[in-house]
Backbone as a ProteinNet text record, in pm:
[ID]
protein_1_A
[PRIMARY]
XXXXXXXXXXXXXXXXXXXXXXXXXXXXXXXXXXXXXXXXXXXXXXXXXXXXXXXXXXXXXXXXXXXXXXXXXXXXXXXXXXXXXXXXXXXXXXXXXXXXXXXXXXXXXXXXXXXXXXXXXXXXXXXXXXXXXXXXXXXXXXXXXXXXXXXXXXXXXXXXXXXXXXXXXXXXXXXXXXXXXXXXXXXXXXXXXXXXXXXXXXXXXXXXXXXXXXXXXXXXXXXX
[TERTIARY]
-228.4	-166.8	-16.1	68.2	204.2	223.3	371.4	412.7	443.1	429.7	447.4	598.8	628.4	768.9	821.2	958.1	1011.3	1180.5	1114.4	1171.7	1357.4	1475.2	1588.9	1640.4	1690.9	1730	1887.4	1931.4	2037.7	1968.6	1972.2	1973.9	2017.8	1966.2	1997.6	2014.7	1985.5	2009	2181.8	2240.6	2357.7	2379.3	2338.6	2302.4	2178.1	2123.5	2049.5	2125.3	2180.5	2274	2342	2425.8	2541	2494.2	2391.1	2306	2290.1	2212.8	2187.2	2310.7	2395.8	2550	2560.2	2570.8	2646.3	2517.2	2420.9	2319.4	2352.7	2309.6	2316	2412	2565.8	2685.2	2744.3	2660.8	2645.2	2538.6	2455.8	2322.1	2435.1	2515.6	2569.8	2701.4	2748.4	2842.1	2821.8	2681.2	2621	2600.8	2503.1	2490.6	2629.1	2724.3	2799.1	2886.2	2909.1	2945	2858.1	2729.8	2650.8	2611.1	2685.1	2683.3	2793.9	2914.4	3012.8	3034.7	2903.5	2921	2803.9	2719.4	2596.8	2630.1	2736.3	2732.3	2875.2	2960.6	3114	3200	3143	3205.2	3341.6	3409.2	3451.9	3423.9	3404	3371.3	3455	3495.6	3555.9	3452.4	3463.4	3372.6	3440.2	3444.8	3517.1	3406.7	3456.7	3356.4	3406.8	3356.9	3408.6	3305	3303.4	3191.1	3249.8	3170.8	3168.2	3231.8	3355.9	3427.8	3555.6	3593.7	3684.5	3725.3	3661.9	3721.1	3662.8	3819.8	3736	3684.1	3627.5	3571.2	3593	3598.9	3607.6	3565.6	3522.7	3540.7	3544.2	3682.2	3727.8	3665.1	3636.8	3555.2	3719.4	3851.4	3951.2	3999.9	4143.6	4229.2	4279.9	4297.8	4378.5	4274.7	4222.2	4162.1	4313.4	4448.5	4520.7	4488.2	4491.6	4446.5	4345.7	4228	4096.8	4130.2	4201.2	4212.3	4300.2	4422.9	4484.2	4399.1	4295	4249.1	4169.8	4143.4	3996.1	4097.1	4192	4283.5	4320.5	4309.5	4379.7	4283.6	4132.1	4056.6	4032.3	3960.6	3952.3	4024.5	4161.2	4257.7	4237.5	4239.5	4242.9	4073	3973.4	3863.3	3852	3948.6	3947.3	4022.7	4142.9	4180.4	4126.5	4085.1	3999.9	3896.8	3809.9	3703.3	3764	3853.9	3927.8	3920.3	4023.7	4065.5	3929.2	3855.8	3741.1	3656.4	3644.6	3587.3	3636.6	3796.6	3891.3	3870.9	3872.9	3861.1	3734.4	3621.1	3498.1	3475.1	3521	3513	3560	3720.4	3840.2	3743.8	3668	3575.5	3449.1	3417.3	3284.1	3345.3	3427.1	3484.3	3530	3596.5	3644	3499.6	3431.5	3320.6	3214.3	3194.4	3141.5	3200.6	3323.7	3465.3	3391.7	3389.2	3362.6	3273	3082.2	3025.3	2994.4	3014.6	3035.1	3113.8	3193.9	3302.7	3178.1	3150.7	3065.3	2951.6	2896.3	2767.5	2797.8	2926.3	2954	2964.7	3093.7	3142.6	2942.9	2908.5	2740.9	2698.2	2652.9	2593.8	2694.6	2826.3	2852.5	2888.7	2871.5	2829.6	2656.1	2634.3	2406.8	2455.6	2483.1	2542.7	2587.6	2686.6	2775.9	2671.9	2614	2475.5	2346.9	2324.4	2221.1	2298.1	2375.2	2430.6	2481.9	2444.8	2510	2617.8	2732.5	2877	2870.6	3015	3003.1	2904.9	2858.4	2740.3	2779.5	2905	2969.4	2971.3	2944.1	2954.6	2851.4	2694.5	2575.6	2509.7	2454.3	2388.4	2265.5	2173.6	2035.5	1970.5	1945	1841.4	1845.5	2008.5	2008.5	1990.3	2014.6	2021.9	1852.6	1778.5	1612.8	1611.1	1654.4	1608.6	1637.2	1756.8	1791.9	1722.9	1672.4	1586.3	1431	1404.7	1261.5	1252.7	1389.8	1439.6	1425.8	1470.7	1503.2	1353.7	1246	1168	1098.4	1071.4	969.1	1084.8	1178.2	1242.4	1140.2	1142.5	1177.5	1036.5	863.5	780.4	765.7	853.3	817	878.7	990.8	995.8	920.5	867.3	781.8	688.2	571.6	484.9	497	577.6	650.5	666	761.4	717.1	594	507.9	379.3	302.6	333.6	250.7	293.2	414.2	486.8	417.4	425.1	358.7	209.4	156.2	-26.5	-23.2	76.6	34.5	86.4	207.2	251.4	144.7	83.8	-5.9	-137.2	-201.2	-278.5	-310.5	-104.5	-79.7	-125.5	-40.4	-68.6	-242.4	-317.7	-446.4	-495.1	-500.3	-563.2	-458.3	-340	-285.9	-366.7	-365.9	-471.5	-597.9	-689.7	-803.4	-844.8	-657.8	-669.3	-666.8	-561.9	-551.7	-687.4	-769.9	-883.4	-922.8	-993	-1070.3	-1050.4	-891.9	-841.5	-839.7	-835.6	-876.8	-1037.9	-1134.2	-1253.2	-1260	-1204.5	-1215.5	-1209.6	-1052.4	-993.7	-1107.5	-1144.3	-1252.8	-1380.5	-1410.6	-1530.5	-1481.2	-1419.9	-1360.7	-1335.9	-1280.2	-1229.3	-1343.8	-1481.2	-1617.3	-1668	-1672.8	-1741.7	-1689.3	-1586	-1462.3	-1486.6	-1506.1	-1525.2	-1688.1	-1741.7	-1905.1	-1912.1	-1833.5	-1851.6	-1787.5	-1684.5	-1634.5	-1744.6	-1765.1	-1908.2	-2033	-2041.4	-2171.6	-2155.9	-2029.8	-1937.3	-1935.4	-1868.8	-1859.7	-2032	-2089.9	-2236	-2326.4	-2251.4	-2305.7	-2261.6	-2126.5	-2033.2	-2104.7	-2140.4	-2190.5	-2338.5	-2418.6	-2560.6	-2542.6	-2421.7	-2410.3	-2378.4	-2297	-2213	-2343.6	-2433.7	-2522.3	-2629.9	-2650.6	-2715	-2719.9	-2583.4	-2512.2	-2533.7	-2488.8	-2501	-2663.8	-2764.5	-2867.3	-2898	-2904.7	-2901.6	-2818.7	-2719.9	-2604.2	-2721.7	-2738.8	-2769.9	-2914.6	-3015.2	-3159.8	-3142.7	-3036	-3005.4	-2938.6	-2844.3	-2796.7	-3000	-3043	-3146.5	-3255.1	-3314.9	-3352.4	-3318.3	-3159.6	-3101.6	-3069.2	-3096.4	-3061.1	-3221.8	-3178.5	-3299.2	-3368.7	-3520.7	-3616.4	-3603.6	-3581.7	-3598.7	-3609.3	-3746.4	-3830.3	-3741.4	-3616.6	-3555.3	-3527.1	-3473.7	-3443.7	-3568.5	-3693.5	-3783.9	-3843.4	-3865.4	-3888.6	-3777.5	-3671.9	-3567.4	-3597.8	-3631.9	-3689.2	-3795.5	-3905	-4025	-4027.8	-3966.2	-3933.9	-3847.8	-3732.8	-3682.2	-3744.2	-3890.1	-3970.1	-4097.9	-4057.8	-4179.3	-4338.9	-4323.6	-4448.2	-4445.1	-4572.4	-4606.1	-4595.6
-4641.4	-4508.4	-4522.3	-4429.9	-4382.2	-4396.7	-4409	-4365.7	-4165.1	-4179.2	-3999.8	-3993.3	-3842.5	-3797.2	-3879.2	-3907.8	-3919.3	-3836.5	-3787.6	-3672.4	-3735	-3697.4	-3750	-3681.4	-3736.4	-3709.3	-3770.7	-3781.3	-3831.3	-3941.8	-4087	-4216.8	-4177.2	-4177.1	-4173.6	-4300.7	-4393.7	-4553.4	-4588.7	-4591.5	-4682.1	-4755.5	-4851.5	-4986.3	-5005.9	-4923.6	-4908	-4806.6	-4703.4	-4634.9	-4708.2	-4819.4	-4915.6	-4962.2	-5034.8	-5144.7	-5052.9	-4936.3	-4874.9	-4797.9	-4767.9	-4761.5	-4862.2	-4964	-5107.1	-5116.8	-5129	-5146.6	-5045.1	-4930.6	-4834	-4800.6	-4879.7	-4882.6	-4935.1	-5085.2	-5207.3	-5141	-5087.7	-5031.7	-4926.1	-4860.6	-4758.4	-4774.3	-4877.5	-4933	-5020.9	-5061.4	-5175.1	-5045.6	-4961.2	-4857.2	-4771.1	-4815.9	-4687	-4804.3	-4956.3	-5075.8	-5056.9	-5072.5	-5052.5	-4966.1	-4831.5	-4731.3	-4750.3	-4787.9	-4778.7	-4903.2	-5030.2	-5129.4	-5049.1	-5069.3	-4983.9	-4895.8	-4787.1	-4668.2	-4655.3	-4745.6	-4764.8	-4635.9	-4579.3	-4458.9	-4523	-4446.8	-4413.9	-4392.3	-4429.8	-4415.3	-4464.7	-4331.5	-4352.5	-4319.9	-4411.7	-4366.7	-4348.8	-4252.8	-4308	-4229.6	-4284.8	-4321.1	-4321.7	-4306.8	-4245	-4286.6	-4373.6	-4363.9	-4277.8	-4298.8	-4192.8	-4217.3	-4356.2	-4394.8	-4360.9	-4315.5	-4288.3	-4424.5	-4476.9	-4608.2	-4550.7	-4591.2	-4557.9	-4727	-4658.5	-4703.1	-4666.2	-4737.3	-4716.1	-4809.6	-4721.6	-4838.4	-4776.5	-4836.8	-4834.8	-4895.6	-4803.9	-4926.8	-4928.7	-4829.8	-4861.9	-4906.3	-4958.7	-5077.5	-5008.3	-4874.4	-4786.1	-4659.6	-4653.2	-4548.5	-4379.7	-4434.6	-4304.8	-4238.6	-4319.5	-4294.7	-4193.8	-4256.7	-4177.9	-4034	-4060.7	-3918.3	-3845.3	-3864.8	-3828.4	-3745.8	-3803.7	-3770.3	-3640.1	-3667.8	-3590.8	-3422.6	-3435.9	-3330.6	-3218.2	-3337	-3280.4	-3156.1	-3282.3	-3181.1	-3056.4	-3098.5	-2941.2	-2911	-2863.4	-2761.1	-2703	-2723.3	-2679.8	-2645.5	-2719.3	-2609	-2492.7	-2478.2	-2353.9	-2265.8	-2344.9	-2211.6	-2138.6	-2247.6	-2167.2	-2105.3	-2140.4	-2018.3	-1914.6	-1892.9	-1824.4	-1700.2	-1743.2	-1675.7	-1628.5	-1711.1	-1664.9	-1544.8	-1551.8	-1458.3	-1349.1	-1308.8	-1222.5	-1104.5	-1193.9	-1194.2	-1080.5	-1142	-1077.4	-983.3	-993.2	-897	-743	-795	-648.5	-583.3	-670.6	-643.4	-519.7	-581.6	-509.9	-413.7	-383.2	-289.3	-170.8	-220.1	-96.4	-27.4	-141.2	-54.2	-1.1	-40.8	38.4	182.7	185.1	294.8	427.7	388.1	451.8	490.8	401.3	477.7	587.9	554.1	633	767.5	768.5	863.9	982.9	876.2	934.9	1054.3	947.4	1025.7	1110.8	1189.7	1285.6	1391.3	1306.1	1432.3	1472.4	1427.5	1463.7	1552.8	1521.6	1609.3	1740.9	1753.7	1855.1	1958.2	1918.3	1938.3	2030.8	1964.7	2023.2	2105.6	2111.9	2208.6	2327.4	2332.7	2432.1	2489.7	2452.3	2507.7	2552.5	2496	2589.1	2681.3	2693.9	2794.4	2961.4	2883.9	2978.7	2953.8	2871.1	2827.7	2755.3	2767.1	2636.4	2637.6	2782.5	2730	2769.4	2787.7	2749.3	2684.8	2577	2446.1	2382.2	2436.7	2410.8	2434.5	2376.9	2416.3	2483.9	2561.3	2669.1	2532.2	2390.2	2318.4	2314.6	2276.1	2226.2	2330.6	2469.3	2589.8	2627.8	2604.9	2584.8	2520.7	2366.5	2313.6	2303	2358.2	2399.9	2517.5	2652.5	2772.8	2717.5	2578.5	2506.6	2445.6	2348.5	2305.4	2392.2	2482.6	2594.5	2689.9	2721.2	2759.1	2675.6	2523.6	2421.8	2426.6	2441.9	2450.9	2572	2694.6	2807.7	2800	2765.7	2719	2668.4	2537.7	2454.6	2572.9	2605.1	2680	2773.5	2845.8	2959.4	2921.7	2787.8	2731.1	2701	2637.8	2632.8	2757.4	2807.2	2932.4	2991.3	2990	3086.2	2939.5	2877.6	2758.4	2783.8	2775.1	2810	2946.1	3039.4	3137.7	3193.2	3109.5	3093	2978.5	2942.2	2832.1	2937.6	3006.9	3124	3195.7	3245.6	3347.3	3292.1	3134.9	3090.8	3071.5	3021.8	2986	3116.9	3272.4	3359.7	3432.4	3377.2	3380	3318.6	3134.7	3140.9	3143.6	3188.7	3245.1	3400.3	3499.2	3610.2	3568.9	3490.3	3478.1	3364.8	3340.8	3255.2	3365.5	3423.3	3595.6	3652.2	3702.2	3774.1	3733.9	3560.4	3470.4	3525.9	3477.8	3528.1	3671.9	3756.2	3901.2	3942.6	3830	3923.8	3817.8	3686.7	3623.5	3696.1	3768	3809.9	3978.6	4002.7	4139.2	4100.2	4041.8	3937.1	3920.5	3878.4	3853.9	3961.4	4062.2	4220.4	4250.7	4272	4329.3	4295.8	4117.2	4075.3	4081.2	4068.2	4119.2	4277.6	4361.5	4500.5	4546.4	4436.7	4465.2	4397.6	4316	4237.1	4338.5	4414.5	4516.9	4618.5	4669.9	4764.3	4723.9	4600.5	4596.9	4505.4	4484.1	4469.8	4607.6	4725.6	4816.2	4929.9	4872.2	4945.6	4887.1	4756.5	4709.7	4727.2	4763.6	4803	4960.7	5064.6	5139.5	5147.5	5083.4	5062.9	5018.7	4897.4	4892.5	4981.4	5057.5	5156.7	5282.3	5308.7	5409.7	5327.7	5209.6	5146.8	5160.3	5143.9	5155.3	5269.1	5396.9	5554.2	5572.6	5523	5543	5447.5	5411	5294.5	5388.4	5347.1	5488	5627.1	5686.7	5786	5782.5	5692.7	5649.8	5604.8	5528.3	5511.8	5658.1	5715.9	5838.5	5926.3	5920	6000.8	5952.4	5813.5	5774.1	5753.4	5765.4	5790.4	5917.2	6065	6142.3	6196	6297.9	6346	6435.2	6430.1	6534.3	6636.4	6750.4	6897.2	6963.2	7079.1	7163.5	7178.9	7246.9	7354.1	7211.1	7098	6991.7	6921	6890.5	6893.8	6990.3	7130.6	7201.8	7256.1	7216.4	7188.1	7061.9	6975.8	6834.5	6866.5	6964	6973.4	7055.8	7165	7230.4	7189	7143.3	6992.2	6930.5	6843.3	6764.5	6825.9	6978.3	7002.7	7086.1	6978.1	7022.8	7130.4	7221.3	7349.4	7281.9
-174.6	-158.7	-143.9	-172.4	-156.4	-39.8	-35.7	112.9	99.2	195.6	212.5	228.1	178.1	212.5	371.4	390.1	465.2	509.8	577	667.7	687.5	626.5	667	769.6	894.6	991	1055.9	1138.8	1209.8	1294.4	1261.1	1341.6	1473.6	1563.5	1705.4	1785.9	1743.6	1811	1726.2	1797.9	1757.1	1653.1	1718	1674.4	1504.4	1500	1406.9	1339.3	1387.7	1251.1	1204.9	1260.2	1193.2	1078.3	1144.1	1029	911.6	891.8	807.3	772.4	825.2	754	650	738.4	623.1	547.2	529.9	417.5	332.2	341.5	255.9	188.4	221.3	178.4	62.4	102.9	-1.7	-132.5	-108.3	-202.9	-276.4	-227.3	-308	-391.6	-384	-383.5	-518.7	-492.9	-617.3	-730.1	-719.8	-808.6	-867.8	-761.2	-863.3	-941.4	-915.8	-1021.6	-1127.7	-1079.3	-1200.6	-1306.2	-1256.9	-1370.8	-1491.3	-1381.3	-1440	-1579.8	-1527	-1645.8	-1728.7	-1699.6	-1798.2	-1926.3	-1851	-1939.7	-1951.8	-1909.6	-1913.9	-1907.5	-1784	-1729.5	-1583.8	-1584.4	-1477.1	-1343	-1255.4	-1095.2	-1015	-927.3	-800.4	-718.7	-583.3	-484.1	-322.9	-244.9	-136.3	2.5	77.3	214.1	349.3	403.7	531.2	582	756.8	868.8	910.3	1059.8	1117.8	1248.2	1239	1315.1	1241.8	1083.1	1046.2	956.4	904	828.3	730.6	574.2	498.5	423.8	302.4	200.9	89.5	-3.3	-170.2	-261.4	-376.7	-475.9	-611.2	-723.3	-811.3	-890.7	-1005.6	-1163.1	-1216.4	-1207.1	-1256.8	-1171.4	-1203.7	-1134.4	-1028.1	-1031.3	-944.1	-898.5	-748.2	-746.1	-774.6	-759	-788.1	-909.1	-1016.8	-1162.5	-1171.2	-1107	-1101.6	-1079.1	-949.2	-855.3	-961.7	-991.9	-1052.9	-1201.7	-1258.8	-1357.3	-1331.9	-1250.6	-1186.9	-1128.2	-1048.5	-1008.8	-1146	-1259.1	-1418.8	-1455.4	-1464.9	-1541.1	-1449	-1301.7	-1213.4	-1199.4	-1227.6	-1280.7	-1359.3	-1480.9	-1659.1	-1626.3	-1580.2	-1570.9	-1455.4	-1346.8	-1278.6	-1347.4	-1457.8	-1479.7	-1571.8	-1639.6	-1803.5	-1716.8	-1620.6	-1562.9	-1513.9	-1443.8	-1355.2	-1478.1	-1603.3	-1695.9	-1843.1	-1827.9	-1827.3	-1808.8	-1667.5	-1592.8	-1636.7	-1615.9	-1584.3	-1712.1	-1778.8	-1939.8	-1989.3	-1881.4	-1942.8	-1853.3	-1742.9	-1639.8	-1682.4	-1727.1	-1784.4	-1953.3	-2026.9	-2115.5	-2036	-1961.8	-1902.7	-1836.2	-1765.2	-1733.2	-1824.3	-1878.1	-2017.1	-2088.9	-2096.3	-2189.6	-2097.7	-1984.6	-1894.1	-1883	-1869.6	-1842.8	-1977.9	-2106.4	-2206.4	-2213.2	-2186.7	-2162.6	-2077.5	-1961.9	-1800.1	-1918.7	-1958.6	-1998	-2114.9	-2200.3	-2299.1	-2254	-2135	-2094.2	-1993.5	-1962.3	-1877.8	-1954.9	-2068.9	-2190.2	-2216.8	-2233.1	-2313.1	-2201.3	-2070.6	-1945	-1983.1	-1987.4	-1969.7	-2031.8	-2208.1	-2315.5	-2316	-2272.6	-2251.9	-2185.5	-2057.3	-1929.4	-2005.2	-2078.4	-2153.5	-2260.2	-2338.2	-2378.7	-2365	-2224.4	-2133.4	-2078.9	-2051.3	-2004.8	-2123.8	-2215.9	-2350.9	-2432.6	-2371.3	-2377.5	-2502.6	-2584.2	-2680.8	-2749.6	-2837.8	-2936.4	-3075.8	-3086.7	-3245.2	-3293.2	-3221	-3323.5	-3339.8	-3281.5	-3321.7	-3465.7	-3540.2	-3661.2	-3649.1	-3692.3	-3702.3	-3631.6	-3714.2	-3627.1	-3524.5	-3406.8	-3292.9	-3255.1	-3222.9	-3206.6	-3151.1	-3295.4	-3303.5	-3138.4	-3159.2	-3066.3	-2930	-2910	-2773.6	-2732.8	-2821.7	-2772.9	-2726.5	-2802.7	-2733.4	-2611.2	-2621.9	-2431.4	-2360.9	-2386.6	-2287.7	-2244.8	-2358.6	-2357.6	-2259.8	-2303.8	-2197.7	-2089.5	-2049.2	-1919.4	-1831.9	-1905.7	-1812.1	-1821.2	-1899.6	-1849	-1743.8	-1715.6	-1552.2	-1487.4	-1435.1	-1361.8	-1335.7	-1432.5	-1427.6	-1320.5	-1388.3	-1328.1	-1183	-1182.5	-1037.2	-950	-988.1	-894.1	-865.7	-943	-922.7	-835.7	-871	-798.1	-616.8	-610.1	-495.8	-437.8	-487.9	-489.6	-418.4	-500.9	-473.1	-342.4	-332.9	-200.9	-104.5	-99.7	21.6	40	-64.3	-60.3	38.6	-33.8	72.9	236.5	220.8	378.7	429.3	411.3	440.5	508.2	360.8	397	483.4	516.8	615.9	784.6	755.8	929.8	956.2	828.1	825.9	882.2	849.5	915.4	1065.1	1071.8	1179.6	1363.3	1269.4	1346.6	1357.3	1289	1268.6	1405.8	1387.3	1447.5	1609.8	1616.4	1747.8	1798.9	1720.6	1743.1	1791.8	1725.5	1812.2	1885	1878.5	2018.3	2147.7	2118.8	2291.6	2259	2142.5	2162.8	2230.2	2214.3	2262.4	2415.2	2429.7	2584.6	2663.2	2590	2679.3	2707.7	2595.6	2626.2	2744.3	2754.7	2864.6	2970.5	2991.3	3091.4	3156.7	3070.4	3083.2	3167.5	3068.7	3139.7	3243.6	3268.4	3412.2	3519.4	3454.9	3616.1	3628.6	3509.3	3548	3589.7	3593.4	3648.9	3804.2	3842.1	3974.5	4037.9	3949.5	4015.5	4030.8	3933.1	3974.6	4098.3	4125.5	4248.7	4371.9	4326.8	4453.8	4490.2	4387.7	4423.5	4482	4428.2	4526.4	4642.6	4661.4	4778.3	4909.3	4837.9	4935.5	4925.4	4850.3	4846.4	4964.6	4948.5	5031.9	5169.4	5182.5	5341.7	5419.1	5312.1	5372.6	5379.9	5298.6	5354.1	5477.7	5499.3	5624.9	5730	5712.1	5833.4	5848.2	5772.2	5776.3	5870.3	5825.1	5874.2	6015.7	6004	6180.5	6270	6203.8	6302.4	6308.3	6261.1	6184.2	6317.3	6344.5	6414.8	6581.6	6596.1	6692.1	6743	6690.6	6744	6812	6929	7010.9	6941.2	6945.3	6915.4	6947	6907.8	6965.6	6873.7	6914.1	6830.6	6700.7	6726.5	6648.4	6465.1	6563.1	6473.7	6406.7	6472.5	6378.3	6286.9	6345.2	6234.1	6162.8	6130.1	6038.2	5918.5	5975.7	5888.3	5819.6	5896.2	5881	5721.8	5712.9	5642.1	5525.8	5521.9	5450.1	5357.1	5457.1	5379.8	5355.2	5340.7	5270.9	5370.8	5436.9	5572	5646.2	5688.1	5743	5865.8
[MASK]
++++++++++++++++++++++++++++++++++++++++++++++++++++++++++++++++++++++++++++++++++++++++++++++++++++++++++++++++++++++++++++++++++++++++++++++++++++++++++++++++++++++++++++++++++++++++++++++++++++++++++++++++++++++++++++++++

């Protein structure tokens, strides 16, 4: 089996970053000689620890040369991109500029002909075909509104029968409400009819016998 990925990190032992400083130094150092004989390129290499020493290494005699070369071309290629860019940018701009321009003059052109404006210079076809725009226009709208319409009308309907609902609700409620005082107040009256017979049966039982007052009763209730 492979070795598995290995995770690059920051050496935390000293002493073992050095080592692997100076190894990995020499290893890179050999490869970039060796490109430079291989494929007889050019290589500068320069290096830095991390104590501040540098490192280099020249396939030419002079790393200034190198540098020097290298300063040439990334110049002349920032500026040719620079000018480049600039180039295609002020392009895309302008013709952006024209269309943007085109398709306003056009919106407000249509605008001026839905409206009625500016139709001298239409021919019978476009003429034809702007009275059909206009026709499938004032369709949707039409539709639309009545659509709008039939939904007001609905809402309307069911707050109408939401009302209703609530109308014999609280009718429903007044009734029982109503029959509950009358049959409160028909009890209030048996009661109070109750009482006066009672009052009355007691004065009735409490007052003294005498002739004149029984045959008053007697006669009353009927009896010889």
């Amino acid at each position: 089996m492979g070795r598995g990925r290995v995770e690059l990190r920051r050496i935390e032992n000293k002493i073992n970053r050095e080592v692997s400083f100076s190894k990995r130094k020499g290893g890179l150092v050999k490869k970039a000689h060796e490109i430079s004989v291989l494929c007889d390129a050019e290589v500068g290499l320069i290096l830095f620890s991390h104590k501040g020493k540098l490192f280099e290494y020249s396939s030419h005699s002079s790393m200034e040369k190198i540098l020097e070369r290298y300063e040439r071309y990334s110049f002349v290629g920032k500026q040719q991109t620079a000018a480049s860019v600039s180039k295609f940018s002020q392009e895309d701009l302008t013709l952006e500029y024209y269309r943007l321009k085109s398709k306003i003059e056009l919106l407000q052109r249509n605008n001026s002909h839905y409206m009625g404006e500016d139709l001298d210079s239409l021919s019978v076809k476009e003429l034809h075909n702007l009275e059909e725009q206009m026709d499938t226009a004032l369709k949707h709208v039409r539709s639309r509104k009545n659509q709008l319409i039939c939904d007001s009308i609905s809402i309307l309907q069911r707050k109408e029968r939401t009302i209703q609902e609530q109308n014999s609700l609280l009718a429903k409620e007044i009734k029982e409400k109503e029959k509950s005082v009358a049959m409160a107040e028909e009890a209030e009256w048996e009661e109070q009819q109750h009482h006066c017979y009672n009052a009355l049966s007691f004065l009735y039982q409490s007052a003294p016998h005498q002739p004149s007052l029984n045959i008053g009763l007697a006669s009353f209730d009927g009896r010889q």
